[in-house]
C-alpha positions in Angstrom: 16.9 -3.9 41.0 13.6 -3.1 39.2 12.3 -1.5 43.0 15.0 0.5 42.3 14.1 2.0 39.2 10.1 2.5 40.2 11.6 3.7 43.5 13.4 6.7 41.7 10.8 6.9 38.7 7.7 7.8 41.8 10.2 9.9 43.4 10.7 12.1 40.3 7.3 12.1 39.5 6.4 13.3 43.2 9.1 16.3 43.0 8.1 17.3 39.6 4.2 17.3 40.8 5.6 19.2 43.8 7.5 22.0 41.7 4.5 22.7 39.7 2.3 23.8 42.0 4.7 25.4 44.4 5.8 27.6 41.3 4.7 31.3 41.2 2.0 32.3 38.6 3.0 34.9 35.8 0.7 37.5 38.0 3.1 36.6 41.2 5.9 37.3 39.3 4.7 40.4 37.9 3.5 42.0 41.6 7.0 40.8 42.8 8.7 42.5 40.1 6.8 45.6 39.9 4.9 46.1 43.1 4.5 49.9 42.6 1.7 49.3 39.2 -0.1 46.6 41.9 -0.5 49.2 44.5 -1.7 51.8 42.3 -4.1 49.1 40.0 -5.5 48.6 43.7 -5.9 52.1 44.6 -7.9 52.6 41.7 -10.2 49.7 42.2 -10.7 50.4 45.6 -11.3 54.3 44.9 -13.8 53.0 41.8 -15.5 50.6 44.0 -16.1 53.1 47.1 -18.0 55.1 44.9 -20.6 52.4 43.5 -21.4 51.3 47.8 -24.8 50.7 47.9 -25.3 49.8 44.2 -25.3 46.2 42.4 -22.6 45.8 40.5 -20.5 42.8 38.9 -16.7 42.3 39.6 -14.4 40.3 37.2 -12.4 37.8 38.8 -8.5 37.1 37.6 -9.7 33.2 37.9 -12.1 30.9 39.2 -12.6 31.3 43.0 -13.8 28.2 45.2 -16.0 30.3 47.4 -18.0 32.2 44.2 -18.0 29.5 42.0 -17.3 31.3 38.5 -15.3 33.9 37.3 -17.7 36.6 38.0 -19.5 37.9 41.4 -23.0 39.9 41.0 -24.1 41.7 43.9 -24.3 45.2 46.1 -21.0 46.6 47.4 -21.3 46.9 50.9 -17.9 48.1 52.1 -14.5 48.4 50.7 -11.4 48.7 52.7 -7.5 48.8 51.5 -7.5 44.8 50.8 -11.0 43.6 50.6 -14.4 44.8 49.3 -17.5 43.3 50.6 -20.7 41.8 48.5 -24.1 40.9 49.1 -25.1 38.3 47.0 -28.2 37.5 46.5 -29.1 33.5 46.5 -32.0 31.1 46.6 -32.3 31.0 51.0 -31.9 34.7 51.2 -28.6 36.8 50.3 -25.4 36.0 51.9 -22.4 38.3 52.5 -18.9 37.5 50.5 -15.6 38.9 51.1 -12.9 39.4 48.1 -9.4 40.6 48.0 -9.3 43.2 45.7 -6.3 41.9 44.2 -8.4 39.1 43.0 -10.6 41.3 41.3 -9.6 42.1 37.5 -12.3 44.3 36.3 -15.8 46.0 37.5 -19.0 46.4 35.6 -21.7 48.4 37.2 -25.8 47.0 36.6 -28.2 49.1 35.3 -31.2 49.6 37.5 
């Protein structure tokens, strides 16, 4: 009977892990909701970073990002389409190109040269 109980008690604990991170983030929610202010926060950035192309300038991120490492990505805007904008960051072995969704990025800060 007690196999039972640890049975049902690792069950629970399994669906529980399992409904927190298949629930939607308050951001999700808010793009869901209101996907008109998205589309036009995106417009903006994408409109903002088309005219810095060419210089080196520092976007914001909404959260740590696995391929950047920090919150924060440094570099020269090479291109910018409707979805992503594309970085040159420069590293230790040479610079290396990185690709962001612009809905990842939360704010832009352009470097003084």
């Amino acid at each position: 009977m007690e196999s039972f109980y640890t049975t049902i008690a690792i069950l629970t604990f399994g669906l529980v892990i399992y409904l927190m991170f298949s629930m939607p983030t308050k951001k999700e929610v808010r793009a869901l909701a209101q996907p008109e202010v998205s589309r036009r926060r995106i417009a903006a950035l994408r409109e903002e970073l088309a005219a810095r192309l060419g210089k080196t300038c520092t976007l914001n991120l909404d959260e740590v990002h696995g391929v950047v490492g920090a919150g924060a990505l440094t570099g020269e805007i090479v291109d910018v389409d409707d979805e992503w904008v594309l970085v040159r960051v420069p590293g230790q072995k040479g610079s290396r190109l990185v690709a962001m969704r612009l809905g990842h990025v939360s704010g832009l800060e352009e470097q003084g040269d």
